[in-house]
N, C-alpha and C positions, 0 to 999 in steps of 0.2 A: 666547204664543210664548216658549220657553224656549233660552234660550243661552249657552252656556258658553266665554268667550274662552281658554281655559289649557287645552291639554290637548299631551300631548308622548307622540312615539312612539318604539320603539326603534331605528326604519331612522335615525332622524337623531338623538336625544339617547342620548348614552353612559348617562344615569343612569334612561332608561325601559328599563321590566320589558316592556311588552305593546307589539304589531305595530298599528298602524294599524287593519287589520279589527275586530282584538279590542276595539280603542278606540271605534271606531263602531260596531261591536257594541254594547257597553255603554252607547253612547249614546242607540242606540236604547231600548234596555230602561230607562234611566232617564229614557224621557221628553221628552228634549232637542229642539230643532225646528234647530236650529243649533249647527255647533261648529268652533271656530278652532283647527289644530292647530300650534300655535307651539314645535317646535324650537330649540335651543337654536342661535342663528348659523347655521342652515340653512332654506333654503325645503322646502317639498315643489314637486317637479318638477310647471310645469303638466297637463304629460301623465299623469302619478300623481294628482295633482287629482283630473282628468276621468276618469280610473278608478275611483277612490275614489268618488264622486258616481253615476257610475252603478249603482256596486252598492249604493247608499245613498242614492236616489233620495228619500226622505223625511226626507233632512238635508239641510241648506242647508250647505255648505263655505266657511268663512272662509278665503283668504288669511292668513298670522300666521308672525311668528318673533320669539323673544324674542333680543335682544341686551343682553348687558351692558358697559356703559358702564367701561372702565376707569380713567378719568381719576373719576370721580364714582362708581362702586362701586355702580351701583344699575342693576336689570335692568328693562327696558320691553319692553312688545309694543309691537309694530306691527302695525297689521291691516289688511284689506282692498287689498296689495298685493303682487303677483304680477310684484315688478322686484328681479331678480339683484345689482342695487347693493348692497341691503339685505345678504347675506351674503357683505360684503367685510368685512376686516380689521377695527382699530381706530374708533370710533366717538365721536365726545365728541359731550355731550347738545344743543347747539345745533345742531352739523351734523344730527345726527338726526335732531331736532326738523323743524327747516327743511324736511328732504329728504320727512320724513311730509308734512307740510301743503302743501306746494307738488305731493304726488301725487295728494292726497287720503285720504292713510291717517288711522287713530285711534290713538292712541298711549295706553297705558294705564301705571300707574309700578309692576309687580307689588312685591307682597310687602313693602311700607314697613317699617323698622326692622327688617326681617330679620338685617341682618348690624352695624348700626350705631344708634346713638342717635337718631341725626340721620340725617335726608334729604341727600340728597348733590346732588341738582338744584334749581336757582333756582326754587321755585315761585311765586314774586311776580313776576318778570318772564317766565319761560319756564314756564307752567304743560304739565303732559300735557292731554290729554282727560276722563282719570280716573284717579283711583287702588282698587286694591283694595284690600278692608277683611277677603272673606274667603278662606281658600284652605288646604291644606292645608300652608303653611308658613306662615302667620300664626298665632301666637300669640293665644289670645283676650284674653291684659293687653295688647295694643297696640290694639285696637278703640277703645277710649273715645281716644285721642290719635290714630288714622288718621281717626276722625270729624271731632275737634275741626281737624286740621288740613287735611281737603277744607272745611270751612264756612268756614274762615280765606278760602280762595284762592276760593270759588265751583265745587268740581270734585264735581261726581258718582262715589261711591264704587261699587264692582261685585264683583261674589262668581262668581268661579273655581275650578275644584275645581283650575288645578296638576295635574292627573292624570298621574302616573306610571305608572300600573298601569290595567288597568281596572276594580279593585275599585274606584278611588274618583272615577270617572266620573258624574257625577253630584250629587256631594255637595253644591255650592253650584253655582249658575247667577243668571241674571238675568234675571225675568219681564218681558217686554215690556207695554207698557200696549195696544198694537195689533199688530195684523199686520204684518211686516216681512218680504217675497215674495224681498225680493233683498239680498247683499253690502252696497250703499250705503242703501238703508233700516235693518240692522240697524245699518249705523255711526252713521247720524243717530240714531237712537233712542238711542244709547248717551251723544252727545256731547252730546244735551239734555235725557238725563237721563230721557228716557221708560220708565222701566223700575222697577223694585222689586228687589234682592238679596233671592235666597232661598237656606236651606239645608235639610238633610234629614240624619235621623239618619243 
């Protein structure tokens, strides 16, 4: 099973190029069995959800919206939560943290070192779930230090394509080691690491 936590459409992110369909479109053609469409401080409407899924009956629909943290400068999904709190205001990474885990969401830390040297969240006492290692705003000289520093904390690293566009739908995901039929199966699987990061030219 193949799944991609990062993908962003133009009804709700100012900086995506292609519409939702066009995104699960491309999803489908690249294979994918599941995909989180994470928005930038917006949900997708459950009711859009459940439209989207029916005409994409052979993807699995993640709940997801990435938030960035402005007290710590570092952007996180949240997945598998379909609760409006989420795309309120201001966020700092404990309230967040807290609000994920007391819901049941997965919390992922996209994009490490993107904008800074350094990580900006506690990951010895407040780890994520995971962090990503691939995506199309990861730099491949930061791989060897986004490894070194998931095996530090114990955190499962995970490969996103970030998809902007639907051209690049696809390009990294995350092979599941089993079947995961529902939302909270592919989270467990993510959060214990049952899976393999893959990418594709």
């Amino acid at each position: 099973m193949k799944v991609d936590l990062h993908i962003h459409t133009s009804e709700r992110s100012g900086c995506a190029e292609s519409p939702a369909v066009d995104m699960l479109t491309a999803a489908v053609r690249a294979g994918l069995d599941a995909v989180a469409i994470t928005d930038h401080h917006r949900l997708v409407p459950a009711a859009d959800l459940a439209v989207l899924a029916a005409r994409f009956p052979q993807l699995l629909l993640i709940p997801g919206i990435e938030i960035t943290l402005d007290e710590e400068a570092e952007d996180i999904l949240v997945l598998g939560l379909d609760e409006p709190r989420l795309a309120r205001g201001a966020w700092t990474w404990p309230d967040l943290r807290a609000f994920a885990r007391e819901h049941g969401g997965l919390t992922v830390l996209a994009h490490p070192f993107r904008y800074d040297a350094d990580i900006g969240i506690d990951l010895a006492s407040q780890p994520p779930d995971a962090i990503e290692i691939h995506s199309t705003n990861i730099r491949p000289a930061h791989h060897a230090e986004i490894r070194r520093t998931a095996a530090r904390y114990g955190l499962p690293v995970v490969a996103d394509s970030d998809a902007h566009s639907a051209r690049s739908v696809g390009r990294y995901a995350n092979r599941l080691h089993e079947p995961a039929p529902t939302v909270l199966e592919v989270l467990a699987a993510i959060r214990e690491g049952r899976f393999t990061p893959e990418s594709s030219p």
